[in-house]
C-alpha positions as CSV (number, residue, x, y, z in Angstrom):
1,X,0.0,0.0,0.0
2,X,1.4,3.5,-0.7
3,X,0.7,6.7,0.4
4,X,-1.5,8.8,-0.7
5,X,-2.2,12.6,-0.7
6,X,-4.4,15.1,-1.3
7,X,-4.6,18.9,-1.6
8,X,-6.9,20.5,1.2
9,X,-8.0,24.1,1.0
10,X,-10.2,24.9,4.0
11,X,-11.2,28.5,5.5
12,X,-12.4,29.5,9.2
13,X,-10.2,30.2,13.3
14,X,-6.8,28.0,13.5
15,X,-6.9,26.5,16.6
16,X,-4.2,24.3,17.7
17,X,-4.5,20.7,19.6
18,X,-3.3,22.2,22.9
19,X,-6.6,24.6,23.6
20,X,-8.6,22.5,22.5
21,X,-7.4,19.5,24.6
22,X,-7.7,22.0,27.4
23,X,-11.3,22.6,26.7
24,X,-12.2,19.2,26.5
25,X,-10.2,18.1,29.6
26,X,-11.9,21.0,31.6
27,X,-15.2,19.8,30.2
28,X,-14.5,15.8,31.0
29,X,-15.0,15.1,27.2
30,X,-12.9,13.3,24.3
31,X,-10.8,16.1,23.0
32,X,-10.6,14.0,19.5
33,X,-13.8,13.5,19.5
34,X,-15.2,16.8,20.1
35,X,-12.4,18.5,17.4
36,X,-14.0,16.0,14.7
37,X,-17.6,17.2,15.3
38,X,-16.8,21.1,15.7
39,X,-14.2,21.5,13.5
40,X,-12.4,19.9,10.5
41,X,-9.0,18.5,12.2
42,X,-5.6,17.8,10.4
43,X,-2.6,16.0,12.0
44,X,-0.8,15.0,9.1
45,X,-0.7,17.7,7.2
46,X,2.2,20.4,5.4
47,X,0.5,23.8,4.1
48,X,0.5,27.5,4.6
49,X,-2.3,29.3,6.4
50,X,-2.5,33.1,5.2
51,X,-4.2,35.5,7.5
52,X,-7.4,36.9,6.0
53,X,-7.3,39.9,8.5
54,X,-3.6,40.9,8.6
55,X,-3.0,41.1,4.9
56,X,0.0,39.7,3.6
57,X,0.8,37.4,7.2
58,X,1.2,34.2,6.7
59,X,2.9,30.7,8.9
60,X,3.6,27.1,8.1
61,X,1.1,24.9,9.8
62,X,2.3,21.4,10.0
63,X,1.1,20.0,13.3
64,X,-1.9,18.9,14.5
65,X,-4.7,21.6,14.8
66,X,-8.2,21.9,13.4
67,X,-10.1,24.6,11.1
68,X,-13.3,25.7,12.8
69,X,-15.7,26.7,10.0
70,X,-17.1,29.8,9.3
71,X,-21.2,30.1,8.3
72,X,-20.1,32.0,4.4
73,X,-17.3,31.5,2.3
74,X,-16.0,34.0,-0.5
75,X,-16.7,33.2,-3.9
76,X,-15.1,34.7,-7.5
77,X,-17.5,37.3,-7.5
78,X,-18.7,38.4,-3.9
79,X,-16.7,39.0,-0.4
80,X,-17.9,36.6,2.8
81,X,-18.4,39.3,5.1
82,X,-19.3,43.0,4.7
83,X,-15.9,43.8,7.2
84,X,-13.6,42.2,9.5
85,X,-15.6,42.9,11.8
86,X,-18.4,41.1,10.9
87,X,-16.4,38.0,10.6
88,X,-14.7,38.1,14.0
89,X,-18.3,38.6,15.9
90,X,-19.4,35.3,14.1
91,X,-16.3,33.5,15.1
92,X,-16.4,34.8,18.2
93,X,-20.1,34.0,19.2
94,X,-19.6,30.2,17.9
95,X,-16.1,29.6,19.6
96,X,-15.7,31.7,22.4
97,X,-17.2,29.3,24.6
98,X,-14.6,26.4,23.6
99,X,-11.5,29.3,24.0
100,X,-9.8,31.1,26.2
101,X,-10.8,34.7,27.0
102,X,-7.9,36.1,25.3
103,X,-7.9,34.0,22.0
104,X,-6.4,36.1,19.1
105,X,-9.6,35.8,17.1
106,X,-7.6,38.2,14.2
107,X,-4.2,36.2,14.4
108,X,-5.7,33.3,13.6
109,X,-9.1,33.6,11.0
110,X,-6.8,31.7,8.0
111,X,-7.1,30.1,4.6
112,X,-5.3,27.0,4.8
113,X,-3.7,25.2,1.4
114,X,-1.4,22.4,1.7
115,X,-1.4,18.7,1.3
116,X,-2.8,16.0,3.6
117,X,-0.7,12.8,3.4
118,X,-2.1,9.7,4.0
């Protein structure tokens, strides 16, 4: 059997293993579990995540962390959200309860595109 791989583009708040293991230990639940059903979770996976609210700010993701959606996505022809701000009051009402206080909402509202391997 070889190894396969596939390109992933995905869109929505990077959040790293760590917090949410935190949340899910704090909350007696299976941190696996709980990433698989709130978010879309990579652990083997090599790709760049570009900030959609710091223009031109990007990182290397390549360990294991999970993209929580966003409710609209941009298209060719029209913008997801009127403003920034817009954007970060949506993430912030459907994740805040899973983050800490002092998440960085802005620092981490990405596009993802890499490769999953497999």
């Amino acid at each position: 059997m070889g190894m396969k791989t596939f390109a992933v583009s995905d869109y929505g708040l990077y959040v790293v293993n760590a917090d949410i293991e935190a949340y899910a230990e704090a909350q007696d639940i299976d941190s696996f579990d709980f990433l698989t059903e709130v978010g879309h979770y990579y652990s083997d996976v090599e790709g760049e995540c570009s900030l959609l609210i710091r223009d031109d700010e990007s990182f290397i993701c390549d360990d294991s962390f999970a993209i929580l959606p966003v409710k609209n996505y941009p298209t060719l022809f029209t913008q997801a959200y009127e403003s920034k701000e817009a954007a970060l009051t949506e993430l912030k009402e459907n994740y805040a309860e899973f983050l800490s206080d002092d998440y960085d909402y802005e620092g981490n509202f990405v596009r993802l595109v890499g490769t999953v391997y497999g």
